[in-house]
C-alpha positions in Angstrom: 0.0 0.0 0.0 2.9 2.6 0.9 4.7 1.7 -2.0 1.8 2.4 -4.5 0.1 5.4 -2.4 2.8 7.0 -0.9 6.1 6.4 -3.1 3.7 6.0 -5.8 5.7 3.2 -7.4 3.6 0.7 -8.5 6.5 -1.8 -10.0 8.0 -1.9 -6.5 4.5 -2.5 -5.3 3.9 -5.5 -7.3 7.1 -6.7 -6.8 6.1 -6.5 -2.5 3.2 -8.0 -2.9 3.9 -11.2 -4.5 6.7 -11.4 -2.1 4.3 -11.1 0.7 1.9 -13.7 -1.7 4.5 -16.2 -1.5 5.7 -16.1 1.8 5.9 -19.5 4.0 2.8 -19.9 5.2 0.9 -17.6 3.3 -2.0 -19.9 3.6 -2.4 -18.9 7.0 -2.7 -14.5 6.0 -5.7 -12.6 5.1 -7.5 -13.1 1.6 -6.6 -9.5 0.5 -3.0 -10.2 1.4 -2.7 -12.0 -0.6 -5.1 -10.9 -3.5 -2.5 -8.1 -3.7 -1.0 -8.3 -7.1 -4.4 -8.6 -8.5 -5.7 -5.8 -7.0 -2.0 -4.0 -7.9 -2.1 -5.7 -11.4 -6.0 -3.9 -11.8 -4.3 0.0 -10.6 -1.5 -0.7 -13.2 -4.1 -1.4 -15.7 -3.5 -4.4 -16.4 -7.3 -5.8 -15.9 -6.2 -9.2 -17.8 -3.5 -10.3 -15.5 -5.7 -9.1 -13.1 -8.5 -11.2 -13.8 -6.5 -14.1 -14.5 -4.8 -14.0 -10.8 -8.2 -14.0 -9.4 -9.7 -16.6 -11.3 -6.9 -18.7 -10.5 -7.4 -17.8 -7.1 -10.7 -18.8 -7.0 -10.5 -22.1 -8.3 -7.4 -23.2 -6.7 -7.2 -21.2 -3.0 -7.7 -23.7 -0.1 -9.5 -21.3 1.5 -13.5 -22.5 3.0 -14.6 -19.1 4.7 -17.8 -18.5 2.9 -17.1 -14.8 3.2 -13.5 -14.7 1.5 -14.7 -16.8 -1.4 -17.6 -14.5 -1.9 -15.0 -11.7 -1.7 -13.3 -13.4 -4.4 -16.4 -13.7 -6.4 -17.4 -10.2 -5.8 -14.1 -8.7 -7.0 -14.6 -10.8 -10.3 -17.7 -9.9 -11.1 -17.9 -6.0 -9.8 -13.8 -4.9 -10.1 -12.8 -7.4 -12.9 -16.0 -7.4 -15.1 -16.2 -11.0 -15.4 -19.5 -12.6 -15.6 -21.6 -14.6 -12.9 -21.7 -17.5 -15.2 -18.1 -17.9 -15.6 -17.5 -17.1 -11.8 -20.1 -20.1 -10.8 -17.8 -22.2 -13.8 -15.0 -21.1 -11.8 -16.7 -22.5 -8.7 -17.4 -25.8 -9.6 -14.0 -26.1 -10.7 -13.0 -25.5 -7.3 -12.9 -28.8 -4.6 -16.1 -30.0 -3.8 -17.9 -27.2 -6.2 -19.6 -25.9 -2.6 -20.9 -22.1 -3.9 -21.3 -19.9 -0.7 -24.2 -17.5 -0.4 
């Protein structure tokens, strides 16, 4: 965050927050964490890489909390412009193929 708002250096920024992404353990941080280079990816302007981050996310994240998954979903659909259909295609690609409300 205080490398894109404050230094206002967005490569730096990306480059932070896929080294926070991929930190040991990382399974164990907050959703947004580490959502970060997608959410980076979408200020650079690049929506693609963006949306393919969070699809990927979607399907593969380990993550059950009905809430982060519908966060997921949610950014898809209302930051990333992709539709509900291909987020509930998304979903059922995921384990189990449970779709929170």
């Amino acid at each position: 965050f205080l490398a894109a708002h404050r230094v206002h250096d967005m490569n730096w920024a990306l480059s932070l927050a896929y080294k926070l992404a991929k930190l040991p353990n990382s399974d164990k941080m907050p959703q947004w964490a580490r959502q970060m280079p997608a959410f980076i990816l979408s200020e650079k302007g690049d929506e693609a890489a963006a949306r393919d981050l969070m699809k990927n996310m979607l399907v593969t994240d380990k993550t059950t909390d009905p809430a982060e998954i519908n966060m997921m979903k949610t950014t898809l659909i209302e930051r990333l412009g992709v539709s509900p259909q291909e987020v509930e295609a998304l979903m059922r690609m995921r384990g189990g193929g449970a779709t929170p409300k």
